[in-house]
C-alpha positions as CSV (number, residue, x, y, z in Angstrom):
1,X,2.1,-4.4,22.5
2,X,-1.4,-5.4,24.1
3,X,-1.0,-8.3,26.7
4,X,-2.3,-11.5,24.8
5,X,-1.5,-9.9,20.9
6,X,0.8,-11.5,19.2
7,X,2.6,-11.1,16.2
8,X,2.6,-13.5,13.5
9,X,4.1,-14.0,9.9
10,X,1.5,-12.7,7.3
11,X,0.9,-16.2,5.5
12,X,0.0,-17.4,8.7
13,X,-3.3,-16.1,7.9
14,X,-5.0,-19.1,6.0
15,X,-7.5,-18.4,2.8
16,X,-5.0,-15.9,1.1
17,X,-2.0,-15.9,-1.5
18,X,-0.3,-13.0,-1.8
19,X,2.2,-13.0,-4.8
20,X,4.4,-10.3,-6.7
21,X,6.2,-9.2,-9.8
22,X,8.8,-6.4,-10.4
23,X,11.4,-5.1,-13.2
24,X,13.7,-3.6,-11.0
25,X,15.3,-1.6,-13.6
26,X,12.4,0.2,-14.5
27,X,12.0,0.8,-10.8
28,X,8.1,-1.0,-10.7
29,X,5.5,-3.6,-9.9
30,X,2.6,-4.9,-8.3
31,X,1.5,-7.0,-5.4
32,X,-1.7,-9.5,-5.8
33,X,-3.4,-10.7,-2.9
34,X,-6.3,-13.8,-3.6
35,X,-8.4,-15.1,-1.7
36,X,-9.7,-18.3,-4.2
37,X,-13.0,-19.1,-2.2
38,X,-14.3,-15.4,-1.9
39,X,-13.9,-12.5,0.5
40,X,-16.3,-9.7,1.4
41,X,-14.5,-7.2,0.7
42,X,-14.9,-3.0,1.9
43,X,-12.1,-0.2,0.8
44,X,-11.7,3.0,2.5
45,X,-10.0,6.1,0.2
46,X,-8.4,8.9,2.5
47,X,-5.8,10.9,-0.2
48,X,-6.9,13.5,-2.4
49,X,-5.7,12.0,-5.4
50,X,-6.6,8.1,-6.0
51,X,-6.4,5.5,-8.5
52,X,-8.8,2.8,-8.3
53,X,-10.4,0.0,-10.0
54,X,-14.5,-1.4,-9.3
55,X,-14.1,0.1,-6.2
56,X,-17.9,1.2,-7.0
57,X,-18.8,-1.9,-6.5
58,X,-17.8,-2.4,-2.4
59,X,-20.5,0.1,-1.4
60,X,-22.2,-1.8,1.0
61,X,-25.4,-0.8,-0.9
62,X,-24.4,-2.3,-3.9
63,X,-24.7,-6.0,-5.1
64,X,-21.2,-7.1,-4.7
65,X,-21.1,-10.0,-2.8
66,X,-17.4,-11.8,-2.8
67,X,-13.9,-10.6,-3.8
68,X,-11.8,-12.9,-5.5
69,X,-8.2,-10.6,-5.8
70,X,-7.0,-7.1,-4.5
71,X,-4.3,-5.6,-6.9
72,X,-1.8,-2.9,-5.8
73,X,0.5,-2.2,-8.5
74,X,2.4,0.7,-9.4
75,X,2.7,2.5,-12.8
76,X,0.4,5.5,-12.2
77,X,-3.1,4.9,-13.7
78,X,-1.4,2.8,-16.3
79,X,-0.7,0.0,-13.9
80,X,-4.4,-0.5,-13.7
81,X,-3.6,-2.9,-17.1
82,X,-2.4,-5.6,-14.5
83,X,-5.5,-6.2,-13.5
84,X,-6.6,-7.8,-16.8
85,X,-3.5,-10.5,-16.0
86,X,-5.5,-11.1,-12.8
87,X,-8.5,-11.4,-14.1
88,X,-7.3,-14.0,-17.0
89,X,-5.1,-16.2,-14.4
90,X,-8.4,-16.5,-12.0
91,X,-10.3,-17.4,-15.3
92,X,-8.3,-19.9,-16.5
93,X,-8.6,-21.7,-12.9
94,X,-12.4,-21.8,-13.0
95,X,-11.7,-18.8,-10.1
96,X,-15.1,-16.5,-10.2
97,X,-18.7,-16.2,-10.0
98,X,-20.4,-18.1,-11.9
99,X,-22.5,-17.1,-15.1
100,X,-22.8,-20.2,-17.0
101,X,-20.2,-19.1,-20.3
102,X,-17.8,-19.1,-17.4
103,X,-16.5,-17.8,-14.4
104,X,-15.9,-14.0,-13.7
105,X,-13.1,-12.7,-10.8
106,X,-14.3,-9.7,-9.3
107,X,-10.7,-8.0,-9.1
108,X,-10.3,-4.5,-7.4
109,X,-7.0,-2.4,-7.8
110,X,-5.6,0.5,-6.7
111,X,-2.3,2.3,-8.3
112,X,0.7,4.4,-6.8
113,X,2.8,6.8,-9.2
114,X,6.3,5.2,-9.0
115,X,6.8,6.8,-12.9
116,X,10.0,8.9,-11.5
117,X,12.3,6.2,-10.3
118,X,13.0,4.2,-12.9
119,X,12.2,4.2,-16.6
120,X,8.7,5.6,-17.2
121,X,8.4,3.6,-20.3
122,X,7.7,0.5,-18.4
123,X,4.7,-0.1,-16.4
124,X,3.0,-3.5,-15.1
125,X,1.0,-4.9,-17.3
126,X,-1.2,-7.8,-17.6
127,X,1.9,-10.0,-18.2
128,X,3.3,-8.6,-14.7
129,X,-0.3,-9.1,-13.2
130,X,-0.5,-12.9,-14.5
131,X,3.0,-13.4,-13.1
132,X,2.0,-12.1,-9.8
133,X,-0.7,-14.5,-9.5
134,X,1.9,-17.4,-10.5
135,X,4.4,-16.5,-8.2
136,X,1.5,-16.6,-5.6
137,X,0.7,-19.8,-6.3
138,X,3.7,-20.9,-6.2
139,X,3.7,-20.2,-2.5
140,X,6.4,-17.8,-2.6
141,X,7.7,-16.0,0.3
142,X,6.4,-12.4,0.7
143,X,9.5,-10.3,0.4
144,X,9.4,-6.6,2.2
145,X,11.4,-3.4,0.7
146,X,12.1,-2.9,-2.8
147,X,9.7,-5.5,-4.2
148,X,6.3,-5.7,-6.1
149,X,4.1,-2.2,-5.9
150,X,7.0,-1.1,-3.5
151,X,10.0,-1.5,-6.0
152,X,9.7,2.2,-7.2
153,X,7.9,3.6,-3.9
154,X,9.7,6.7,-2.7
155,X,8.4,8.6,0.4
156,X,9.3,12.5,1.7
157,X,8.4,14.5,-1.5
158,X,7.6,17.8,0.0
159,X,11.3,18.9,-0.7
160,X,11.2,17.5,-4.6
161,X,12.7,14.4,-5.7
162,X,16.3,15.6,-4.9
163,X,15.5,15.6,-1.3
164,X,13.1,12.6,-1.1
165,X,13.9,8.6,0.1
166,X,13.5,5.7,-1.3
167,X,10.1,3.5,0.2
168,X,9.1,0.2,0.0
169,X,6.3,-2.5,1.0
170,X,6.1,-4.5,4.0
171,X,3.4,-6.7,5.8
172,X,3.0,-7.5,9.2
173,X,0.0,-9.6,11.2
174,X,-1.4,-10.3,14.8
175,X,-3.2,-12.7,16.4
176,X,-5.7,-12.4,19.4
177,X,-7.1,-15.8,20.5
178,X,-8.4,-17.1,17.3
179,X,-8.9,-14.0,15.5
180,X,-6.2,-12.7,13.1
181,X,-5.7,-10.1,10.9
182,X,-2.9,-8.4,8.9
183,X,-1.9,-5.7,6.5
184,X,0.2,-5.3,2.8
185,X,1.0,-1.9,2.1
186,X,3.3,0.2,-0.4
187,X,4.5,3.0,1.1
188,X,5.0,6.0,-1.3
189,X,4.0,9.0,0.8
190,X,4.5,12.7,0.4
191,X,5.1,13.0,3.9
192,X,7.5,11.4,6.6
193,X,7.5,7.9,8.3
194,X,7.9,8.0,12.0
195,X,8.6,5.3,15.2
196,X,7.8,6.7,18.6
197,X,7.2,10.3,17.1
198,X,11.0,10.3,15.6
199,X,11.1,10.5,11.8
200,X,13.2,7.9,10.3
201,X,12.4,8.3,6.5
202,X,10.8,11.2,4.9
203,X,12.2,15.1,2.9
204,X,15.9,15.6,3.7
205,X,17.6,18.4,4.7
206,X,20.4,20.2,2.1
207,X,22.6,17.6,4.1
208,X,21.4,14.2,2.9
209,X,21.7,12.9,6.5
210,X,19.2,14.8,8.5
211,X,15.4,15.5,7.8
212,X,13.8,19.0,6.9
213,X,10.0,18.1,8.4
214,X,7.4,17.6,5.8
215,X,4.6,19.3,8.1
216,X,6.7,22.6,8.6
217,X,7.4,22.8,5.0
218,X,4.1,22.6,4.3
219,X,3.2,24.9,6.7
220,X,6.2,27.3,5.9
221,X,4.3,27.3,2.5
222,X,0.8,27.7,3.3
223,X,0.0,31.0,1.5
224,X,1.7,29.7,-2.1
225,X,-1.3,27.7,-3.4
226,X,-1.2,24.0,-4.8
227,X,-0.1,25.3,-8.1
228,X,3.5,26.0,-6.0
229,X,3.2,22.6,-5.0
230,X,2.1,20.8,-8.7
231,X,5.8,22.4,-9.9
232,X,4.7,25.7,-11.6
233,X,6.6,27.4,-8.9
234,X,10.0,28.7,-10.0
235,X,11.9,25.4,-7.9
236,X,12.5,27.2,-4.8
237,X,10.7,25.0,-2.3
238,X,8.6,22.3,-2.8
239,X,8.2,22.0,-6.6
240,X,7.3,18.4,-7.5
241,X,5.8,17.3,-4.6
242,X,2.3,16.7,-6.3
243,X,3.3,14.2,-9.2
244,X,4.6,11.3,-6.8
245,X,2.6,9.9,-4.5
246,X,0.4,7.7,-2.4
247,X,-0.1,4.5,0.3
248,X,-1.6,1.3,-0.8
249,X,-2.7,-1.7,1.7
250,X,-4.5,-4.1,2.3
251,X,-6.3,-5.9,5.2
252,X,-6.5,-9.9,5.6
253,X,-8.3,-11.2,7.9
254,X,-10.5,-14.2,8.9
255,X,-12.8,-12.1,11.1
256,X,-16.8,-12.5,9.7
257,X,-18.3,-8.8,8.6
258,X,-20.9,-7.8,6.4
259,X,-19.4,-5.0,3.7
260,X,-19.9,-2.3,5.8
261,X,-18.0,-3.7,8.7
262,X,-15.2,-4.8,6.1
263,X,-15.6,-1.1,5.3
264,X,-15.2,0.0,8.6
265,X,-12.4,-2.7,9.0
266,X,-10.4,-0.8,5.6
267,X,-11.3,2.7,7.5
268,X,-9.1,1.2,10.8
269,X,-6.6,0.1,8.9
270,X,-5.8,4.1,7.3
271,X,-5.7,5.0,11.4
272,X,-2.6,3.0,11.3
273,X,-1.1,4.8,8.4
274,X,-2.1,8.3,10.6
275,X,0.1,6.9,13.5
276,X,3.4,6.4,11.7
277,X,3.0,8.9,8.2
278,X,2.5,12.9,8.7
279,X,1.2,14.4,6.9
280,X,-1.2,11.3,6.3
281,X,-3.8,11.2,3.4
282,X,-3.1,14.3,1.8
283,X,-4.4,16.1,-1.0
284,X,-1.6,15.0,-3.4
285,X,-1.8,11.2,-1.8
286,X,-4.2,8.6,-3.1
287,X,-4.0,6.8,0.1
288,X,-6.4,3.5,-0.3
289,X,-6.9,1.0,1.9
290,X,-8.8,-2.6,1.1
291,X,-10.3,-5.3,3.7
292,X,-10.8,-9.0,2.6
293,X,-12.1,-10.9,5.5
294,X,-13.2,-14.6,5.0
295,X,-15.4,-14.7,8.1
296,X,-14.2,-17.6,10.0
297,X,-14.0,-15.8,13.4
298,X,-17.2,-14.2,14.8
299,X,-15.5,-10.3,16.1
300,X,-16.2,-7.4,17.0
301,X,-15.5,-4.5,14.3
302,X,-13.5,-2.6,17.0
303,X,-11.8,-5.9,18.5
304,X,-10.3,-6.5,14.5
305,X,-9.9,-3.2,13.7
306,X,-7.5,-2.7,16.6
307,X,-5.2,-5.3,15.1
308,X,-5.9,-4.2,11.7
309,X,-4.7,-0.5,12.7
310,X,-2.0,-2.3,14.6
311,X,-0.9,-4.3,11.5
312,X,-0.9,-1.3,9.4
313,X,1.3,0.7,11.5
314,X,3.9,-1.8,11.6
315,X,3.9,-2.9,8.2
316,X,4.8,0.6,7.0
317,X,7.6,0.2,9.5
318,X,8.4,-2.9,7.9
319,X,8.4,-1.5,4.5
320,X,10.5,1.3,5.7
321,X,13.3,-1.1,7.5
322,X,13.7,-3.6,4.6
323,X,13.8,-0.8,1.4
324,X,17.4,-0.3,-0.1
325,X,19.0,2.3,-1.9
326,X,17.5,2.6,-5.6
327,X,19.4,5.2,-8.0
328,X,18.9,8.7,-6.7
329,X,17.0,7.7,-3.6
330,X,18.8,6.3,-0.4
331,X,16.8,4.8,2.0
332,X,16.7,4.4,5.5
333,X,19.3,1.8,6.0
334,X,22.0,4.5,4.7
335,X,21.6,7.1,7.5
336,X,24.0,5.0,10.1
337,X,23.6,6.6,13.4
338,X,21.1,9.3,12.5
339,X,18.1,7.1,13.7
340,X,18.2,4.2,16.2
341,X,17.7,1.9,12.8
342,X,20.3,2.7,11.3
């Protein structure tokens, strides 16, 4: 770690509630993050295959000034309903910009296919978004693993389900001086998670206990086409890999930026997700990364964005350490002596 960066719990970081909802038996949920006075607000969308919600509107060219809640739920593109919960709980609390009939929350969202794990028939909803939102205001402590949009996140999907792990969310913050910034994120990659270039979570081998290497399956499989990939192949590889995927997070910070250096702030934070996921942002990922920054602390964009990077990084590790075994899918903590975690 830098000399003088410290690391700090994520509610630390003043301005922000972060609350979540789950139904761990349909393996699913969603993870709010509110910021009651207004953030400026920039997103940055690396995977090939996203799920978003008035994400339009953080162009820095576009009139957009505040952001009043970042979703991140799980439930495919049907978990976008969770978003109306937000939207009705910030109402109902005069929590908004103001048009005179009332009070509108601008509300962004992203979703991560968790569909798979549990039972498909349930997805959040705006009842699971609302709840979210009261259990953040409730001051509840953030919880890491198997919990909101992590509760159904699986990562190492280049092998099929039958070979994949199970995933999680996780958080994790510094602090430089005064300025602070940290990251949420649901991990639910198609590739592996590594610490210090050894992969601790990610496709397993025909053993369970080792890993096969998403990269040189992928590689191994570069002349079958995506259609191999998308599960029209006859099973022999990698079939399923496609249906399954992609990293949420999100940024807090109290840095002061403009939307385009918010932007540039959310762009930092998918560096971290490079470090510690390969392959990162892929075609079959939706990997999408928020920044709400309530501009307290006058910063440099590359002096945050080196602990925004630095938050993501190890809040994927976070997720990683703290998921549990969830029907099929064994997670990290299960492979005793095959990694220096376990």
């Amino acid at each position: 770690m830098i000399k003088g960066m410290e690391e700090i719990n994520i509610q630390d970081i003043t301005g922000f509630r972060i609350g979540q909802e789950q139904n761990p038996d349909a393996a699913t949920g969603c993870t709010v993050i509110i910021c009651e006075e207004g953030a400026v607000c920039g997103v940055d969308v690396r995977g090939g295959s996203p799920g978003t919600r008035d994400t339009d509107a953080l162009n820095p060219i576009n009139n957009r000034k505040y952001v009043h809640a970042v979703l991140l739920s799980g439930g495919s593109s049907f978990g976008l309903d969770a978003a109306g919960g937000v939207m009705r709980f910030l109402e109902e609390r005069g929590i908004g910009r103001d048009v005179g009939v009332t009070k509108i929350p601008n509300v962004c969202a992203a979703i991560l296919f968790d569909l798979k794990c549990g039972d498909s028939r349930i997805r959040p909803d705006a009842a699971m978004g609302y709840a979210a939102c009261e259990n953040a205001f409730r001051g509840e402590v953030f919880q890491s693993g198997n919990f909101g949009a992590g509760t159904g996140a699986t990562v190492g999907k280049t092998r099929g389900r039958r070979f994949a792990m199970k995933g999680g969310i996780g958080a994790a913050a510094f602090r430089y001086g005064d300025l602070l910034a940290g990251a949420i994120v649901a991990v639910n990659c198609v590739g592996d998670v590594l610490d210090d270039g050894a992969i601790i979570a990610g496709s397993l081998a025909d053993d369970h206990r080792s890993f096969a290497d998403s990269e040189s399956i992928i590689l191994k499989n570069y002349r079958m086409g995506n259609d191999f990939f998308n599960g029209d192949s006859d099973g022999s590889a990698a079939n399923g890999m496609a249906d399954g995927n992609t990293v949420l997070g999100c940024i807090i910070t109290n840095a002061a930026m403009d939307k385009a250096g918010a932007t540039r702030l959310a762009a930092q934070g998918q560096n971290g997700i490079a470090r510690v996921i390969r392959p990162a942002h892929s075609i079959f990922d939706g990997d999408t990364v928020f920044a709400l920054c309530t501009g307290k602390v006058a910063a440099t964009m590359d002096a945050a964005g080196i602990l925004c990077a630095a938050a993501m990084e190890t809040a994927i590790l976070n997720a990683i350490r703290n998921a549990r075994s969830l029907g099929d899918y064994i997670a990290q903590t299960d492979l005793k002596g095959k990694n220096k975690y376990g």
